[in-house]
NUTORTOR-733447 format. One line per field, with one value per residue (C-alpha): residue number from 1; residue in one letter; x, y, z. Coordinates in steps of 0.05 Angstrom, whole numbers, always signed. Example, Ala and Ser with C-alpha at 12.3 -4.5 7.8 and 13.67 -1.06 7.14 Angstrom:
// NUTORTOR-733447
pos (1/2)
code (A/S)
X (+246/+273)
Y (-90/-21)
Z (+156/+143)
This chain:
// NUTORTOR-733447
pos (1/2/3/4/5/6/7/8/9/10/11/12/13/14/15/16/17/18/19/20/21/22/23/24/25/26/27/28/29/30/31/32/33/34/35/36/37/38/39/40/41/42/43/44/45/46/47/48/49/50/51/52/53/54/55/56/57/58/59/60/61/62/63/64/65/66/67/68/69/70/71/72/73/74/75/76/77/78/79/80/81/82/83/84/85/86/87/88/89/90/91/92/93/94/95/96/97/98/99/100/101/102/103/104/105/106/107/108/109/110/111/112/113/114/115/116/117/118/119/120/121/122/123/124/125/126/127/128/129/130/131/132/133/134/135/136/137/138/139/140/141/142/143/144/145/146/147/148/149/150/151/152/153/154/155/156/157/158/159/160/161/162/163/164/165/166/167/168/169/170/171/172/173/174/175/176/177/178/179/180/181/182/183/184/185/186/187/188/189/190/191/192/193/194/195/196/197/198/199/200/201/202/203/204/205/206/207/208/209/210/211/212/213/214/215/216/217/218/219/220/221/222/223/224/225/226/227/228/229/230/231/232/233/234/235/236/237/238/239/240/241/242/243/244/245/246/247/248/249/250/251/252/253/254/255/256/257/258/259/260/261/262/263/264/265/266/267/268/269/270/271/272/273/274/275/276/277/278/279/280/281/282/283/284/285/286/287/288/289/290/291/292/293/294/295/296/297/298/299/300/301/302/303/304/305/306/307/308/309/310/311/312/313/314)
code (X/X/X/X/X/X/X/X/X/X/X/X/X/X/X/X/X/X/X/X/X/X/X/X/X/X/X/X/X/X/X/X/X/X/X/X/X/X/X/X/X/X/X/X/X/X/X/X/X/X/X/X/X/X/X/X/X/X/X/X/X/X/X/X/X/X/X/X/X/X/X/X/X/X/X/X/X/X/X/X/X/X/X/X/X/X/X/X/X/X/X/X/X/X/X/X/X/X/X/X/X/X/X/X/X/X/X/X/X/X/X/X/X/X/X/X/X/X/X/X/X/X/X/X/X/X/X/X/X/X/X/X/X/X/X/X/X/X/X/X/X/X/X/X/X/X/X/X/X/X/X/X/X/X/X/X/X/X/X/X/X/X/X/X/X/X/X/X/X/X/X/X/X/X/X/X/X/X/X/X/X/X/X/X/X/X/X/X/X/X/X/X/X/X/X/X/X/X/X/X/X/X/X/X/X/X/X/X/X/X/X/X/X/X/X/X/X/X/X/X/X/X/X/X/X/X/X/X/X/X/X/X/X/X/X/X/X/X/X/X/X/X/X/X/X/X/X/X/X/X/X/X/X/X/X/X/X/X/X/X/X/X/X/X/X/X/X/X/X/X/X/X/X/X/X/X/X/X/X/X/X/X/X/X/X/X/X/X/X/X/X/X/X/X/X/X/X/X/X/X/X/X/X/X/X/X/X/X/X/X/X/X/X/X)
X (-290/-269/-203/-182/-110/-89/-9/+25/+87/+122/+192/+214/+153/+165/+129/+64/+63/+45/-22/-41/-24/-70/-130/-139/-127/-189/-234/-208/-205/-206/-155/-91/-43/+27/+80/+137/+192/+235/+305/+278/+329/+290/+254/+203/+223/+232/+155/+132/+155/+120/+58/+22/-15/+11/+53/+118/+164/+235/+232/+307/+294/+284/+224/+154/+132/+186/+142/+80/+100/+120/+62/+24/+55/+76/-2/-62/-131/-191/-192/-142/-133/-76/-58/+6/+38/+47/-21/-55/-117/-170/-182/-249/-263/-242/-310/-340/-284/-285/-367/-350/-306/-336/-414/-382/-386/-317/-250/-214/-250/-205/-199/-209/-177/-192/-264/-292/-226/-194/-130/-128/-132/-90/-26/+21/+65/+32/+73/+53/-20/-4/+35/-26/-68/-35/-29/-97/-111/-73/-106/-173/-164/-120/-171/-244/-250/-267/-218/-206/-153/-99/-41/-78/-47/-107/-135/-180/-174/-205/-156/-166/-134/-79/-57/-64/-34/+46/+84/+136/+143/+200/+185/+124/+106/+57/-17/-5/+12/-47/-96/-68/-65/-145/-163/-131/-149/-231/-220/-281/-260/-304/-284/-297/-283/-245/-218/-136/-96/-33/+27/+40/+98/+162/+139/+176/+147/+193/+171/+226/+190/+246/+251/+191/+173/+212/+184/+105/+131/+166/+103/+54/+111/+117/+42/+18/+81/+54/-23/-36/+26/-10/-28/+38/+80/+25/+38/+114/+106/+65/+101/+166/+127/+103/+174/+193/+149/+161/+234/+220/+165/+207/+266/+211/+180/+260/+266/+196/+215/+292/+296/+354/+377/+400/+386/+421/+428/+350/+332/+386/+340/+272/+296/+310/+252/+212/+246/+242/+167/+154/+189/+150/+86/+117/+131/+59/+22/+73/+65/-14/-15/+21/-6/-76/-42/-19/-98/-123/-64/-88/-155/-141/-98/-158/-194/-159/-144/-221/-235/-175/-208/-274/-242/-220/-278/-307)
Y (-417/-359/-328/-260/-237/-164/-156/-98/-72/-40/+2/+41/+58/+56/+113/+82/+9/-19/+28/+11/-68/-59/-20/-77/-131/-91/-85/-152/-205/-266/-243/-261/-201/-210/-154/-163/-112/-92/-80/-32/+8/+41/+1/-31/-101/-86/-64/-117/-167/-150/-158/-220/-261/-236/-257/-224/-240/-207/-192/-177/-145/-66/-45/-37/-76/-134/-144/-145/-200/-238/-242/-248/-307/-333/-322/-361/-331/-313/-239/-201/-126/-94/-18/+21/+16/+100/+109/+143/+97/+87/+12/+22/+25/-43/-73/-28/-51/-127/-119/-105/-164/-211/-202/-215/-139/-123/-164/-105/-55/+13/+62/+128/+185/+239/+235/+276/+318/+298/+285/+357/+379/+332/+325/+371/+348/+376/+353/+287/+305/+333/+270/+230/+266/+262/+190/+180/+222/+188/+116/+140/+174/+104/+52/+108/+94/+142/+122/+174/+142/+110/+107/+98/+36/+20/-46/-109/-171/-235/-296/-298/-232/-249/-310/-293/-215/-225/-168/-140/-73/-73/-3/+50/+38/-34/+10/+38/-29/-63/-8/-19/-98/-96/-54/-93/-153/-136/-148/-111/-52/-6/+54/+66/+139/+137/+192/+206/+234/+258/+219/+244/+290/+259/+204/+217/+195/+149/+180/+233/+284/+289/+215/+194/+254/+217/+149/+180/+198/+141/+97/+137/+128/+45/+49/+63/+22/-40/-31/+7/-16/+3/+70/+78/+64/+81/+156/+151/+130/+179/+242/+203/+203/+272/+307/+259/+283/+358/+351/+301/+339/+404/+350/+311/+385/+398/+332/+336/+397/+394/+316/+337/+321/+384/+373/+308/+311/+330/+269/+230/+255/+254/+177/+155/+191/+154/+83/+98/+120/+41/+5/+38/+22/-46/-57/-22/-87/-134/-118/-108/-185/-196/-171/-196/-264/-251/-234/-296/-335/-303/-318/-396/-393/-363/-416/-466/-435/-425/-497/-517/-476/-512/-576/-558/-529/-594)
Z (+348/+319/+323/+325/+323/+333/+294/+328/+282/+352/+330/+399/+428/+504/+508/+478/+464/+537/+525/+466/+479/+552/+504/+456/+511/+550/+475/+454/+513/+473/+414/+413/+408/+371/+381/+331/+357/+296/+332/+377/+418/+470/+521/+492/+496/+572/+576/+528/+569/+632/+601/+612/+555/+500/+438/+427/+369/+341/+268/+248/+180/+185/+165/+173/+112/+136/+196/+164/+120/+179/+216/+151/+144/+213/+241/+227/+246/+218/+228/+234/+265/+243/+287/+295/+366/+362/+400/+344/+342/+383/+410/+421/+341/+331/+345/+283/+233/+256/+249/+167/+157/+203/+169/+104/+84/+69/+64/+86/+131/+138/+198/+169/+196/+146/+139/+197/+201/+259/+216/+196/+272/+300/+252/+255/+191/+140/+86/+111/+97/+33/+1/+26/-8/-66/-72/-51/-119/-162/-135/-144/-211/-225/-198/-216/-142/-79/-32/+33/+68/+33/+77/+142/+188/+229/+186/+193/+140/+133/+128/+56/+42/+88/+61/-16/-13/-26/+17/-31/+8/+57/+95/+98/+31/+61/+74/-4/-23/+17/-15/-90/-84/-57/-106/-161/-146/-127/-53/-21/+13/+70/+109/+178/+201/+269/+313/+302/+359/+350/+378/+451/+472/+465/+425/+353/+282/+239/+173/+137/+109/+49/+45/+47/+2/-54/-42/-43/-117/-135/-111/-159/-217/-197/-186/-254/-285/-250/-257/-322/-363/-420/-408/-372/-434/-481/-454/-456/-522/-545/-516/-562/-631/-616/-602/-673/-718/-677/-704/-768/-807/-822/-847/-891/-916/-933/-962/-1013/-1030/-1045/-1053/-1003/-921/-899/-819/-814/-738/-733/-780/-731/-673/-700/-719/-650/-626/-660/-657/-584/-588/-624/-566/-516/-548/-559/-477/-465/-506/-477/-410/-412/-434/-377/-328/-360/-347/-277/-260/-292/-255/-195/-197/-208/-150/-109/-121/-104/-46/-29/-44/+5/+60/+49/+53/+118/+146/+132)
């Protein structure tokens, strides 16, 4: 028989959590439902446990990411449904993203809350919006894909993805992570568009707009690094023999015509550009073999694992 778990990431949500737990108990009857409370301070534990039939579990690290690799681990299912405890996503759209995953469509089906704008209405940090926006850019341009929600945390796997995908993010950073990881590793993705609703008054959003501000560009810099090593340091070492021959031709013109160093601190410079420039491109062929490696690693690994599962199933 099939089995469906729903992983609930719940941080103090006493406002929220015992309605969202109730809504997928009423969509879901037969799934089991696993709340991991991450140190919450509120009430939320209180609520949680005066709800009957399901699973609640304490996950001591901080962090939404922390959590995720817990029950990624800890669980074992053949679908699951992965939603924030804030309220923001309707229950009832569960049954259209298990639909993908379960027919075999998609390994990961998305909740999309851009799509049909109800996002837009319904968010009222706008530099939230805009930092989404632009790492869902930089993905697609990254990945020649047409992504529209990156960072959404309404999700639906099959067990495969779940048991191969190695959680490195501790924090927010997991639904970039979870898109990047697919994507690189020719998981099949679909997108569902769903209706967002804000959180309610008096519920409060743990994202920092400054913060997280920095980490949205730190995770396009680490992005590219880790995916497209090659163009990554192939730029960085471009923009280094450009600025050395900017500062080492007028030395060289001196030096043909004069058979004389003049500009010894620009030939120093132009120099060290340029050594600088060679390790770069250097690190970019290194790290391409790499990470060519890691893929063909990977793909052994999967499978094994798929032949394990058969095995099983037998």
């Amino acid at each position: 028989m099939e089995k469906v778990a729903v992983l609930i990431p719940c941080y103090n949500e006493e406002l929220t959590i015992e309605k969202v737990v109730k809504d997928f108990k009423r969509e879901l009857p037969d799934a089991e439902i696993y709340v991991y409370n991450n140190n919450s301070k509120d009430k939320s534990v209180e609520i949680l446990d005066k709800i009957k039939g399901i699973n609640v579990v304490n996950e001591y690290k901080q962090g939404k990411g922390n959590v995720v690799r817990s029950q990624f681990r800890d669980i074992d299912a053949d679908i699951y449904v992965m939603v924030d405890a804030d309220d923001t996503y309707p229950a009832e759209a569960v049954h259209d993203l298990i639909k993908e995953v379960r027919e075999g469509r998609a390994d990961m089906c998305i909740g999309d809350r851009l799509s049909n704008g109800t996002y837009k209405q319904e968010n009222k940090r706008h530099f939230h919006e805009f930092g989404n926006n632009l790492v869902r850019a930089s993905i697609n341009l990254l990945f020649k894909t047409k992504l529209k929600d990156i960072m959404t945390g309404y999700r639906v796997f099959n067990k495969r993805f779940v048991k191969n995908m190695p959680v490195l993010s501790p924090k927010f950073e997991i639904e970039t992570e979870m898109s990047l990881y697919a994507l690189d590793k020719k998981y099949v993705i679909k997108e569902i568009p769903i209706d967002y609703r804000d959180r309610p008054d008096g519920s409060s959003s743990k994202l920092n707009t400054v913060g997280d501000g920095i980490k949205v560009v730190k995770t396009i810099i680490r992005m590219f690094k880790d995916y497209r090593p090659l163009a990554f340091f192939g730029i960085i070492a471009l923009i280094f023999i450009i600025l050395g021959l900017i500062v080492g031709v007028p030395v060289l013109i001196e030096f043909f015509k004069t058979h004389y160093i003049a500009k010894v601190p620009s030939a120093i410079l132009a120099t060290g550009f340029i050594g600088l420039g060679a390790i770069s491109l250097q690190c970019a062929l290194l790290l391409d073999t790499i990470t060519r490696q890691h893929k063909e690693n990977y793909e052994l690994n999967l499978l094994r694992y798929d032949q394990i599962e058969k095995l099983k199933n037998k």
